[in-house]
N, C-alpha and C positions, 0 to 999 in steps of 0.2 A: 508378438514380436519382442525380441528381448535388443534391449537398447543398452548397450554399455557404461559404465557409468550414471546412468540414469536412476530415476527412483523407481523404486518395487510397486504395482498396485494397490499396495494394499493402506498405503497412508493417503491422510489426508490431503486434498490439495489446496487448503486455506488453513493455516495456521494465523491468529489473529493475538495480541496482547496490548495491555493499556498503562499505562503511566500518568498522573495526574503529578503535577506543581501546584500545590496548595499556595505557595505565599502568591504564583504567579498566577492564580488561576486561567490554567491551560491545562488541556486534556491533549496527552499524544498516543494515537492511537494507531500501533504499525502491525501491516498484514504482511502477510506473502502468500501470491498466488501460486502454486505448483503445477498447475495445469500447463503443457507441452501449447495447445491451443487456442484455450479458451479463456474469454478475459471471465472476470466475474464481480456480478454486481451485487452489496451487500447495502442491507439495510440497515444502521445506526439508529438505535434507541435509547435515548438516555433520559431517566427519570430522577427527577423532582430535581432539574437542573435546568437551567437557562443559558442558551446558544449562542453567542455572537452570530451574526448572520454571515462572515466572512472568514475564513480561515485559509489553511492553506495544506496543497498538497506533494509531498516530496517523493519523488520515482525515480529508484534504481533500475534499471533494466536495457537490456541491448536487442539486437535482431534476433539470437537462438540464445537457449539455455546454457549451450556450452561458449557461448559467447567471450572474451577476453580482452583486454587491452594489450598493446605493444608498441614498443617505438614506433613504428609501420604505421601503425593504426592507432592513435591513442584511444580515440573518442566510440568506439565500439559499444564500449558498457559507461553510462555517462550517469549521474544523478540531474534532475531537471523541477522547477516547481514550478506547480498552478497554484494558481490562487482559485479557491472555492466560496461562493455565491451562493447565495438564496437557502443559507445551513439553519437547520434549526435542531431541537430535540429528536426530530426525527427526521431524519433524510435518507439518500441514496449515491452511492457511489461506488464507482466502477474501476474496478483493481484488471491492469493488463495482465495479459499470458505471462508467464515467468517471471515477474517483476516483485520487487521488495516496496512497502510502499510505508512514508510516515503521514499522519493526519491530522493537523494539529490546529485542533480547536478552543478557541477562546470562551470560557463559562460567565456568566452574569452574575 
């Protein structure tokens, strides 16, 4: 099924990149989901670094891909944050369908 505008099969549908603040130490680490329906959960390993247990999660994203904002509607595609628990060196989390996502973790 050919979807217009849409992306081609043949890319990825997690593209992921990281950012460190050395004087701040904090690590930001932003993904985007591409998948049309599925959320997807990645696992974070970071070596010979130390975690804050708390961090935080920032998420772009609306109801569909083609999603938009408008006078009418502003709030359609909104950014929103959670706050993440129980973070260590290694943990897990869960990027929604179509969504932009920042993750920004505090190092020891």
């Amino acid at each position: 099924m050919e979807i217009p505008g849409w992306l081609p099969q043949r890319l990825p549908l997690l593209d992921v990149s990281a950012t460190l603040d050395e004087e701040k130490r904090v690590l930001y680490v932003s993904a985007v989901n591409l998948s049309r329906d599925d959320d997807i959960t990645v696992e974070l390993r970071l070596l010979d670094v130390k975690v804050s247990p708390d961090g935080a999660h920032y998420l772009c994203t609306g109801r569909e891909p083609s999603a938009t904002n408008s006078f009418a509607h502003p709030e359609n595609v909104g950014v929103r944050s959670d706050q993440l628990n129980k973070l260590s060196s290694r943990c897990r989390v869960t990027l929604p369908r179509h969504s932009a996502s920042v993750l920004e973790l505090s190092l020891g």
